[in-house]
C-alpha positions as CSV (number, residue, x, y, z in Angstrom):
1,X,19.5,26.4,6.6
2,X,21.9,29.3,6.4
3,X,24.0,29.3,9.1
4,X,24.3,25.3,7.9
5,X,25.4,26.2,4.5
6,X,27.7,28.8,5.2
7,X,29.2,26.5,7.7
8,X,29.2,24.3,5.9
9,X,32.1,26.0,3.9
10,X,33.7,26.9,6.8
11,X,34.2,23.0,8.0
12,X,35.3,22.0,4.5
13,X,37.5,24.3,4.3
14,X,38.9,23.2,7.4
15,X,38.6,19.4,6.5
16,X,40.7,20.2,3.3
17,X,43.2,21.9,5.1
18,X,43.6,19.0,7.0
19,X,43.9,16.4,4.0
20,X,46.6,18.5,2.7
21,X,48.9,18.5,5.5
22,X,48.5,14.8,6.0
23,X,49.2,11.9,3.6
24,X,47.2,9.9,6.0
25,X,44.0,11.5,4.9
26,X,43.2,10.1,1.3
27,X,39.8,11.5,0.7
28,X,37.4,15.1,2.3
29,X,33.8,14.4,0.9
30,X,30.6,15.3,1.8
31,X,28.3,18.1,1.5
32,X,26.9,21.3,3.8
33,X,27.6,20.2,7.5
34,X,28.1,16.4,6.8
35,X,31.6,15.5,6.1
36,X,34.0,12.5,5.9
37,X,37.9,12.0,5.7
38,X,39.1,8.7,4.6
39,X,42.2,7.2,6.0
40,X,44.6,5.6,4.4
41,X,47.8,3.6,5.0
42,X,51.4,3.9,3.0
43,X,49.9,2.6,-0.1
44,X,46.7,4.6,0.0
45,X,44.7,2.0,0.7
46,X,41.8,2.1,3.1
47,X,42.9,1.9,6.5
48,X,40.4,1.2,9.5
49,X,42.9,1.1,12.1
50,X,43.8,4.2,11.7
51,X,40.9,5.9,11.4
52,X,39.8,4.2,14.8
53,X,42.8,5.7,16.8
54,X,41.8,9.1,15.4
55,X,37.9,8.0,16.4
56,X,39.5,7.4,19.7
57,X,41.7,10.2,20.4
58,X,39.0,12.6,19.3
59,X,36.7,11.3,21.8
60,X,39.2,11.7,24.3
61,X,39.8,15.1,24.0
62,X,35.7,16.2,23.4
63,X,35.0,15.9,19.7
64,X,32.5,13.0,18.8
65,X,32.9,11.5,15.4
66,X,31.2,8.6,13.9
67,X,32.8,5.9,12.3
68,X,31.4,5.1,8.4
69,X,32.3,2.8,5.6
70,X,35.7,1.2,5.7
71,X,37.8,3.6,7.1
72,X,36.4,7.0,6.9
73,X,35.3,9.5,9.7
74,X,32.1,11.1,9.5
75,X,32.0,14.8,10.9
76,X,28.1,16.3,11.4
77,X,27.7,18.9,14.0
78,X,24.2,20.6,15.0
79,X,22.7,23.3,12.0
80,X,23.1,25.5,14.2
81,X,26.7,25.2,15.1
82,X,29.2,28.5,15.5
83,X,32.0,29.3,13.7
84,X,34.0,29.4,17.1
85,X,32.4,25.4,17.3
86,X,33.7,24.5,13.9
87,X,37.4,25.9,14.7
88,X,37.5,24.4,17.9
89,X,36.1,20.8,15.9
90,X,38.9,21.6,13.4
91,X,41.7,22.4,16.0
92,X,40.7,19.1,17.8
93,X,41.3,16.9,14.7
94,X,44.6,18.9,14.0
95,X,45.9,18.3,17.2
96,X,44.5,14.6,17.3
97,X,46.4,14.2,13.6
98,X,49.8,15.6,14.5
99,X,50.3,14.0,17.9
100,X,50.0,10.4,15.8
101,X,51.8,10.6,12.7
102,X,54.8,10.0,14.8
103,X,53.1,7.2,16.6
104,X,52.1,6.0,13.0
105,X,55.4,6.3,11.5
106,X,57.4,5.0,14.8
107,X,55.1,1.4,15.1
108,X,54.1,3.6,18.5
109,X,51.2,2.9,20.6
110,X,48.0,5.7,20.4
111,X,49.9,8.4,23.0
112,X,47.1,9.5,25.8
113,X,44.9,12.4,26.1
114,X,46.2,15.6,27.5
């Protein structure tokens, strides 16, 4: 319950991070290891699309998500996940969120996997 906790923090942290660099994320909730970002479009409306090209890309490059609710992405990793796992979670996401805000903002198709 610990190592869950103080994880925890280090994934919502991470999470927040994320929602601040990109207007696409409208909403980080959740609580010890289980998360969610909401995706939003232009308006900051709900936006399932997107949030299924970043379920999608994710999956291609190793993290597993789960889709919830209307357009939000729920994160929750093992209790007993490292700090090295919840970085390398964190840096997938990243990666996953700047390679499609161009395609977002261009009308592009979701770009392949590495």
């Amino acid at each position: 319950v610990e190592n869950s906790a103080r994880m925890g923090k280090v994934l919502g942290k991470r999470l927040d991070e994320a929602k601040a660099a990109h207007k696409s994320i409208g909403d980080h909730r959740g609580l010890g290891l289980m998360r969610a970002l909401e995706f939003v479009d232009g308006k900051g409306e709900p936006d399932p699309k997107r949030r299924d090209d970043v379920e999608v890309a994710c999956w291609k490059r190793g993290l597993v998500t789960l889709a919830c609710g209307k357009a939000s992405l729920r994160f929750i990793p093992a209790l007993i996940v490292s700090e090295k796992e919840v970085d390398e979670m964190a840096g997938i996401l990243e990666g996953v969120l700047e390679d499609l805000v161009d395609g977002w903002s261009n009308n592009n198709p979701l770009p392949e996997s590495e």
